[in-house]
N, C-alpha and C positions, 0 to 999 in steps of 0.2 A: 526138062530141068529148068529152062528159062522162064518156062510157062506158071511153075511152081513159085519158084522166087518172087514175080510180079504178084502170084495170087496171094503170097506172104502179104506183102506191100500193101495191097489194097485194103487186106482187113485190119492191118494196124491202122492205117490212116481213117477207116472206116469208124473203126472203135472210138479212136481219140475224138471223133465227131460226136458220136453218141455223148461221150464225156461231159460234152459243152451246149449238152440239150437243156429246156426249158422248162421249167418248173413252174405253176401259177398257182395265185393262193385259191383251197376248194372254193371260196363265197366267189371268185369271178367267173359264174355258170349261169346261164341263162339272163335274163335280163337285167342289165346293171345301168344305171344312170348318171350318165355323162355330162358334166357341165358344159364340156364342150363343143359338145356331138349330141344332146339328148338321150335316148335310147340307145343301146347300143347290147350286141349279143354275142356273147363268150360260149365257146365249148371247152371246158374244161377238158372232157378226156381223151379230144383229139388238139388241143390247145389252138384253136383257132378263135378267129374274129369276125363273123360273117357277115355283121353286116352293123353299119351306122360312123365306120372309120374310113366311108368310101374318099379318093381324093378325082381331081379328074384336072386331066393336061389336053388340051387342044380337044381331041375328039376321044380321046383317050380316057376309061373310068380303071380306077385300080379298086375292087370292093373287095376281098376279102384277104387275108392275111394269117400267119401262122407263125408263132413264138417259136425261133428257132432254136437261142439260147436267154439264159437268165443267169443273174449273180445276184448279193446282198441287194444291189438299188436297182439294178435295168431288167427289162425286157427288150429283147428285141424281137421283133414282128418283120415279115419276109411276105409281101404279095404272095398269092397261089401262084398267080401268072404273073408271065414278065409281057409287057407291050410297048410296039414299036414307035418314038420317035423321032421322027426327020430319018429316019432310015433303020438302025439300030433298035435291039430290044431291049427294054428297060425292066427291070425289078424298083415297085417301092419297098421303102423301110421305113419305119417307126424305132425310133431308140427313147424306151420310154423309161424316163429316172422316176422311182419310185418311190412314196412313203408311204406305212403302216399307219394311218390315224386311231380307226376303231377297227372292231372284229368285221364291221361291214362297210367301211371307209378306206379308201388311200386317195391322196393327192399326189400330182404326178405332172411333170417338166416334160417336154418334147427335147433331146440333146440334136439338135438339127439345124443347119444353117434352112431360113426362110427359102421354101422356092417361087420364084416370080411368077414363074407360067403355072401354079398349082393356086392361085389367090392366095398368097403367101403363109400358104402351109408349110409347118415345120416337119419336113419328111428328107428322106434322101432317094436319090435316085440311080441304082448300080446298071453299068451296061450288064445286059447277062453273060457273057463271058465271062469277066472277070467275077460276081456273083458265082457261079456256079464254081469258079473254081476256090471259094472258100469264105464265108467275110463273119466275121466275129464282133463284140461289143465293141473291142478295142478299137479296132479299125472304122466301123461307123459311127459310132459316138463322142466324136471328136469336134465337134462344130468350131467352126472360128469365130463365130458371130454368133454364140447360145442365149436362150433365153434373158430376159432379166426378169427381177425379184416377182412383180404382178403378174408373171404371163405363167400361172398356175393354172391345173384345172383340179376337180372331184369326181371320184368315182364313188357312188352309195349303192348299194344292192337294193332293187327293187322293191318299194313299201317300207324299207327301216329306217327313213327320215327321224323318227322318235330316237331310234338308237345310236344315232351319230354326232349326237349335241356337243357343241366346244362353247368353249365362252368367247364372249363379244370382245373386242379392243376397249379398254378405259377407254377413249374418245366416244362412246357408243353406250357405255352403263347411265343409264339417265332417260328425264319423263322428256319431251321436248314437244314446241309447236314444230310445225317444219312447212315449208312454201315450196310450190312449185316454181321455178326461175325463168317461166316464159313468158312469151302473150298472151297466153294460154292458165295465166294462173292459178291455182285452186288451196284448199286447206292452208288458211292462213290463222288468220286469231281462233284461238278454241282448237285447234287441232290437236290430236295428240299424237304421239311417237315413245311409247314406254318400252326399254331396255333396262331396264332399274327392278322390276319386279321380280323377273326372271334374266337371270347372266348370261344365259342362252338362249333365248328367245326375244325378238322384237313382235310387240303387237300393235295394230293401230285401231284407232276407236274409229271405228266405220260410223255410229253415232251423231258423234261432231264434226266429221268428216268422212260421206258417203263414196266419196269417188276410192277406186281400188287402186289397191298401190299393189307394183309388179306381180301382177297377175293373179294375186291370192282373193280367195271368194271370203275368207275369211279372217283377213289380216295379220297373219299368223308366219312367222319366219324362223328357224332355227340356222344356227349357226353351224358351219360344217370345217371348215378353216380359215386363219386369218394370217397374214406375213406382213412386216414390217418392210418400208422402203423408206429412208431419211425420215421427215416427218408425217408422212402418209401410210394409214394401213389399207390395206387389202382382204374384205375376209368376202368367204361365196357364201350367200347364205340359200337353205332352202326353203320351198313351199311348205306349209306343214300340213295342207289339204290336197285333196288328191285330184284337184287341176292340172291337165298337162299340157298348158298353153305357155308356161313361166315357170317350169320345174325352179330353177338357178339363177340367182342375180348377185351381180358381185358388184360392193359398195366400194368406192375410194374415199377414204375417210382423215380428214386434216382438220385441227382447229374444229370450227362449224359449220362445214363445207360437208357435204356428201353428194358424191356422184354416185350415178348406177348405171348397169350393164347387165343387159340379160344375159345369161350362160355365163361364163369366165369374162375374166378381167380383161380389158383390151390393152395392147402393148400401148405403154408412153398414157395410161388414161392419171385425169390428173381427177383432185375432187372437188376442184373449183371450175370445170368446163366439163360440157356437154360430150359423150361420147359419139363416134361418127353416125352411129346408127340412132341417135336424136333422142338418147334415153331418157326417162325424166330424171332431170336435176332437184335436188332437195337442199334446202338450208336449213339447220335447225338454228333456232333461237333459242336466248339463256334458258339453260336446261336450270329446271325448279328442284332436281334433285340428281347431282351424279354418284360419283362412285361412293359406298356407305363407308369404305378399307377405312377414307382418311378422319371423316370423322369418328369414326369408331376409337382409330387408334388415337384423335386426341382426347378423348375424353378419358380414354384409359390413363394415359400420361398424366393429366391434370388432375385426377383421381389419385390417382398413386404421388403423386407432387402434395398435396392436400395430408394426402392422411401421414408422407416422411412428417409433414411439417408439426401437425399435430402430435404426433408420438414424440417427436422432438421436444415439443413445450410441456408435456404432461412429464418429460425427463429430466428435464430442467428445471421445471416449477416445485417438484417433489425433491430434487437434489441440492436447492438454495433457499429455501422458504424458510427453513428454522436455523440457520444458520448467519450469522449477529455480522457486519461489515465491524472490521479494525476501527476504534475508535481513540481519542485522548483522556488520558484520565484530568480529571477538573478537580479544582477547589475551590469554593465559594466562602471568601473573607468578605466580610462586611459589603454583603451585596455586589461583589466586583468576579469577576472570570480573569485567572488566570492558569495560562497552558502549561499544564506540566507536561512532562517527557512520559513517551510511548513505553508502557509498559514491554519488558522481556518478553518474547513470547515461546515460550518450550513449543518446538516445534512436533514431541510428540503429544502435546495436550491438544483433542477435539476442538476447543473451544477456547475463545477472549475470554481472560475473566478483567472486570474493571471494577475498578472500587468503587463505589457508588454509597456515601453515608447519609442517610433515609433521616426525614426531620427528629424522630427520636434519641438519634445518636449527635443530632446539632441543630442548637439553636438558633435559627436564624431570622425569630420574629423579631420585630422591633421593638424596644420600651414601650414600656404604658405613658400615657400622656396626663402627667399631674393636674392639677389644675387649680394655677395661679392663687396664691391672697389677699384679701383682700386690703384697701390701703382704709384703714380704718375711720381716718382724716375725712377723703375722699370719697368713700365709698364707693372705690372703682379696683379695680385687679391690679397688683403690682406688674411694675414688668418683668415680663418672663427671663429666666437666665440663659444664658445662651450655651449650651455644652461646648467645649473645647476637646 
C-alpha cells in the first residue's frame, strides 16, 4: 500500500514537470547564425543545442544543451552533462530572454550574472544535486548583475539574411565620407558610406575606396536590430554576401562617431573608442544627405502654409474689391470744401450711398473774362473793375 502511494507521488510530480517543458520556434532547426557564437545548430524535435554554445571552465568543456522549459520570452537550456569542479559536479545553464523580430530572426539577452572562470560568459552554474532535484526559469533567471542595453545578440536562419532587414537608426540614414582613426589610416576624402538609398542597408563604394570594410567582398550590409542606450545606438548589422569570415558586426553609433565590433556588441563599448579586440573605428564626416522624413515634411508644411495664405487673399480680394469705404458728403461753394455731416447709414442697405452733384447739376466754371475799353483819349484799355 505504501509502495502505491509513493508511486501516486511520483507521477504527479512527474506530470507537473512535463507541464513546464520547452517549446522552440519550427525555424530554430538546423543551422542558424549566431552573432554571438557564429554557426550554431538547433534540433528542433529533440530540442537540443549541439553544438557552437560550447563554454569551458578550467579543463572543463560544457558543449551541448537541452531546452528544458520555455514561457512567452525565455528558454532555458540545461547541459546534457554535469562536470566536475574543484570536487563537485556542475550543470550549465543558459536563460535565454527572447524576442520575435522576423519569421526567421529573434534577438536575445543572456539573464545571467557573468562567470569569471568561464571568460565572462553569461551562463550559470548548478551543483548537480540541487539541479537534478528541480530548477525552473524562475529560479535561474534571476541575475543580480543582468545584461545591459548593448549586450544583445541575433539569431537568423541560415542564407535569409535578404529576409531579415530592419531599418537603420536616423544617426545612420545618409551618404557619408568616413576615416579610419589609426596609424593605420585609410578611405578618407572621396570615400563613401550610403545608408540614405536604402533604410536598410549600408553599401560602400569599393571604387573610391578599395580596402573592405568588415569583411564583406561586396560592401553590402543589412541591418538586423538596433537598441537605444542614452545617446548611442546599437544596431548588429549583417553580411549580405555569403562570406563567412564577418557574418555580424555591431556599430556603436553617437553624433559622428561609429565604432565596430565583429559579432555582437561588446559590454560598456562606446562609439567614440576602439573595441578590445582593435576593431576598426570609423568617423563619418558631414553627411551630404540624411534623413529625407524632415525635409519632406517641411516642404509639405510650407506648401500647405502657401497655398492657406493664397486662398485667403483670393477670399478677401473677391469679398472687398467692389465694396466703396465710408466716406463724407462735400459741398463745393465757390471753389472751397467744406465737411458736412456723415450721412445716416440704414444698416440694412448693402451699400453708402453719397450725393455726389456732377458739373451738369452745378455750375462751377468761372466767368468769362470781358475785355476791357478802350480809353479813347489814350488809346489804351481802361482799368478793369474790380468785382466785390
Amino acid at each position: 500500500m505504501t509502495f502505491a502511494i509513493r508511486l501516486l507521488i511520483f507521477t504527479i510530480l512527474k506530470t507537473d514537470y512535463i507541464d513546464c517543458a520547452c517549446t522552440l520556434p519550427t525555424v530554430l532547426d538546423g543551422n542558424i547564425w549566431d552573432s554571438r557564437r557564429g554557426t550554431v545548430i538547433f534540433s528542433n524535435s529533440n530540442l537540443k543545442l549541439s553544438s557552437g554554445w560550447d563554454v569551458k571552465v578550467l579543463s572543463q568543456t560544457w558543449s551541448e544543451f537541452t531546452c528544458i522549459e520555455s514561457d512567452d520570452n525565455h528558454w532555458l537550456f540545461q547541459s546534457t552533462n554535469s562536470k566536475p569542479i574543484y570536487g563537485p559536479n556542475y550543470y550549465g545553464f543558459y536563460c535565454v530572454r527572447y524576442t520575435k523580430i522576423t519569421d526567421y530572426s529573434y534577438y536575445y539577452y543572456l539573464d545571467s550574472n557573468t562567470e569569471v572562470n568561464a571568460a565572462d560568459t553569461r551562463i550559470s552554474f548548478i551543483e548537480e544535486s540541487v539541479a537534478n532535484a528541480g530548477v525552473t526559469i524562475s529560479s535561474v533567471c534571476n541575475p543580480t548583475s543582468g545584461p545591459s542595453t548593448e549586450e544583445f545578440h541575433v539569431l537568423v536562419k541560415e542564407n535569409q539574411q535578404a529576409e531579415v532587414k530592419q531599418w537603420f537608426p536616423d544617426a545612420l540614414l545618409g551618404v557619408y565620407a568616413y576615416t579610419n582613426d589609426s596609424t593605420s589610416g585609410f578611405c578618407g576624402t572621396g570615400s563613401v558610406w550610403d545608408a540614405c538609398s536604402n533604410r536598410t542597408t549600408i553599401s560602400f563604394n569599393y571604387t573610391q575606396c578599395s580596402t573592405t570594410m568588415f569583411g564583406s567582398t561586396d560592401g553590402e550590409f543589412y541591418a538586423t536590430k538596433y537598441v537605444t542606450s542614452g545617446s548611442t545606438n546599437y544596431v548588429i548589422i549583417i553580411n549580405a554576401d555569403s562570406t563567412t569570415s564577418t557574418r555580424f558586426t555591431c556599430l556603436a553609433v553617437s553624433g559622428s562617431s561609429v565604432s565596430s565590433n565583429p559579432g555582437s556588441c561588446e559590454k560598456g563599448q562606446s562609439a567614440t573608442a576602439r573595441t578590445s579586440d582593435s576593431a576598426t573605428f570609423t568617423t563619418a564626416s558631414a553627411a551630404s544627405s540624411t534623413s529625407n522624413v524632415g525635409i519632406i515634411v517641411g516642404v509639405v508644411v510650407v506648401l500647405i502654409i502657401l497655398i492657406a495664405c493664397a486662398i485667403g487673399g483670393f477670399i478677401f480680394y473677391h469679398k472687398y474689391k467692389k465694396k466703396p469705404f465710408p466716406c463724407q458728403k462735400s459741398k463745393v461753394q465757390n471753389g472751397s470744401e467744406e465737411n458736412a455731416e456723415k450721412p445716416a447709414i440704414d444698416p440694412a442697405s448693402p451699400k453708402v450711398v453719397v450725393d455726389i452733384q456732377t458739373p451738369k447739376e452745378k455750375n462751377n466754371s468761372l466767368p468769362p473774362i470781358e475785355k476791357p475799353p478802350l480809353d479813347v483819349n489814350k488809346n489804351e484799355p481802361l482799368p478793369s473793375i474790380t468785382r466785390q
